[in-house]
N, C-alpha and C positions, 0 to 999 in steps of 0.2 A: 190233177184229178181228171179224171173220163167227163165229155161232156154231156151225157146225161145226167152226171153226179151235180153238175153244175145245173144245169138246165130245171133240175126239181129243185136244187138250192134256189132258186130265183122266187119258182114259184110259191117257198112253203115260206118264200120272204113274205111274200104279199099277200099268203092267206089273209095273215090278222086284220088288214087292210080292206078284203075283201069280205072280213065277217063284219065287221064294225061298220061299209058302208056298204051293204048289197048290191045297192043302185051302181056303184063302178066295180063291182067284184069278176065281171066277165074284161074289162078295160084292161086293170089290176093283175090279174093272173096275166091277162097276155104278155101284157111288160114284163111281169117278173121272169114269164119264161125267155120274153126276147130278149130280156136284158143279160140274165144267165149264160144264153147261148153265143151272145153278140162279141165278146173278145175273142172267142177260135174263130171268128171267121178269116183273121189273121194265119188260120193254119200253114197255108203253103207262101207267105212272104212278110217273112218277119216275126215268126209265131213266139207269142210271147212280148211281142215286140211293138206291134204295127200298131194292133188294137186294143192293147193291153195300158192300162192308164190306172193304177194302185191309189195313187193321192189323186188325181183328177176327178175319177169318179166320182170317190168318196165328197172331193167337193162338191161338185154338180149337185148330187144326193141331200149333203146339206142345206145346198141352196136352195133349190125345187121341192125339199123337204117342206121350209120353210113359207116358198108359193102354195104348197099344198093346203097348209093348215091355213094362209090368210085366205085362201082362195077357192076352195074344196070342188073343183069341179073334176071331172073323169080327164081330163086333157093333165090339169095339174098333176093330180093322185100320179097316173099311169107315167111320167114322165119322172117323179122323184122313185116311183117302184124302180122303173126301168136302169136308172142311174146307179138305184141302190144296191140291183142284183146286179150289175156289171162291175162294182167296187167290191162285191161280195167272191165273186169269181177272181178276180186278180187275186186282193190277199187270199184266196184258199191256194190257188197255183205258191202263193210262195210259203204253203206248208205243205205241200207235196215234194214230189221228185226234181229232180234236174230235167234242162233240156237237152236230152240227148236220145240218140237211138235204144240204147237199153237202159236205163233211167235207176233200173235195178242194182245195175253196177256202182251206182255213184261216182261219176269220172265227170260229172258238171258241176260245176259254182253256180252257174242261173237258172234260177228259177222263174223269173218274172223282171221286167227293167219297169224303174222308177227313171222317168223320165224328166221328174223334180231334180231329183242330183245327179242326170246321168249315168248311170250305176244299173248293174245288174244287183237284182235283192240276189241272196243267198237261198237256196232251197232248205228246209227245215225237217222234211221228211217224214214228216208226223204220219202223212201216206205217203209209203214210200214210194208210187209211180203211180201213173195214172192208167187203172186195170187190175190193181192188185188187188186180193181179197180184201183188203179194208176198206178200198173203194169202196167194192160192191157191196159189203155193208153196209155202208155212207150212203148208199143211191136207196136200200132199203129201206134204212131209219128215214130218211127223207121223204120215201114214198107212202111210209104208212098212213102219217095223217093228213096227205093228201089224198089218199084214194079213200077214208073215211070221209070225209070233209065235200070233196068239189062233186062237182054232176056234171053235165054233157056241156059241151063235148071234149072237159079236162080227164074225163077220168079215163079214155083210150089213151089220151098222152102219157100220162104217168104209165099205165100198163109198159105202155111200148119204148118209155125208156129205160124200164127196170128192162124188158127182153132184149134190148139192145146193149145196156150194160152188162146184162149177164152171159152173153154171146162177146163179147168187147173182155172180159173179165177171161172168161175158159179158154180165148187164143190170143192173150195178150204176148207171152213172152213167143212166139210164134213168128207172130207180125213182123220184127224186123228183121229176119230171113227172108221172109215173104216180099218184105221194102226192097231189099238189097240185091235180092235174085229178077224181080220186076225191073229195076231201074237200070241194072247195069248189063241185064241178058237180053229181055225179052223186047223192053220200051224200045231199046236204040234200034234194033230190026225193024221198027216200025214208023218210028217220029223223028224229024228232025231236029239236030245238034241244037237251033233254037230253042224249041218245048222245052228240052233235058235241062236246058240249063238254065231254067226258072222253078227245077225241083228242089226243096229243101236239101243242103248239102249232108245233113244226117238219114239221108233216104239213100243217098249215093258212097258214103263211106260211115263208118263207125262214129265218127266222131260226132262234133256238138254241128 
């Protein structure tokens, strides 16, 4: 899934959070969205991989869940949010696409690595890539009852990641031409063999 899809999934984790206790509902949303966003930051080393933790989260989550409820302060709350949308984001990644340059195709087995048993999860494909029309559906239904719901200054975020997902959506199958042609024409004219060769290897060839 695109990460704006992720990024509202975080935070429409933590509305109920944020209605139930107002006093941390600005704390709350932020986690939900950092936390959302917080596995791609793995994008360029190891994506999928680095920052991506399926059963780990999910623990944390449990655990900090549980600080939250004996402990109820905005530190607690925001930190079980935080856990909860980052456990929310891996398993969705492993009911999307594979890792690969055109995801479309279905030519990857990984979707997400479970670091418990070593193993890459299998992709599911429920959405098939991340960009596809059912994304951006997903990033809609997502965005509605937050843009009913939150006020300032949530509700420019939500706009701007529905525009972002919808511009993300209309040149997704685009992109990795546009990867391929950058990295192996344009980049090496300009950066040295070092740079190049800390680009994701699905940016410089077809494969995973």
């Amino acid at each position: 899934m695109m990460l704006p899809t992720h990024a509202l999934a975080g935070m429409l984790l933590a509305l109920p959070v944020a209605i139930l206790a107002p006093e941390h509902a600005a704390a709350v949303l932020a986690a939900g969205l950092f936390g959302g966003v917080l596995p791609d930051l793995d994008l360029y080393t190891g994506h999928r991989k680095t920052l991506h933790y399926p059963v780990y989260y999910s623990l944390l989550a449990g655990v900090t869940g549980v600080a939250a409820v004996l402990q109820p302060t905005g530190l607690t709350v925001a930190v079980a949010v935080l856990f909860a949308a980052a456990a929310v984001h891996c398993l969705g990644d492993a009911f999307g696409g594979g890792l690969e340059l055109r995801p479309w195709e279905g030519t990857s087995e990984r979707a997400v690595y479970n670091h418990h048993r070593g193993r890459w999860i299998t992709p599911r494909r429920w959405v098939r890539y991340d960009g596809a029309p059912e994304d951006f559906l997903l990033t809609l239904a997502l965005a509605a009852p937050l843009w009913l719901t939150v006020s300032e200054p949530y509700r420019p975020v939500v706009l701007l990641a529905v525009v972002i997902a919808a511009g993300y959506a209309a040149t997704r199958r685009l992109l990795p031409r546009l990867a391929s042609l950058l990295f192996s024409t344009v980049l090496p004219r300009y950066l040295p063999a070092s740079l190049l060769a800390v680009a994701p290897d699905r940016y410089l060839a077809d494969g995973e």
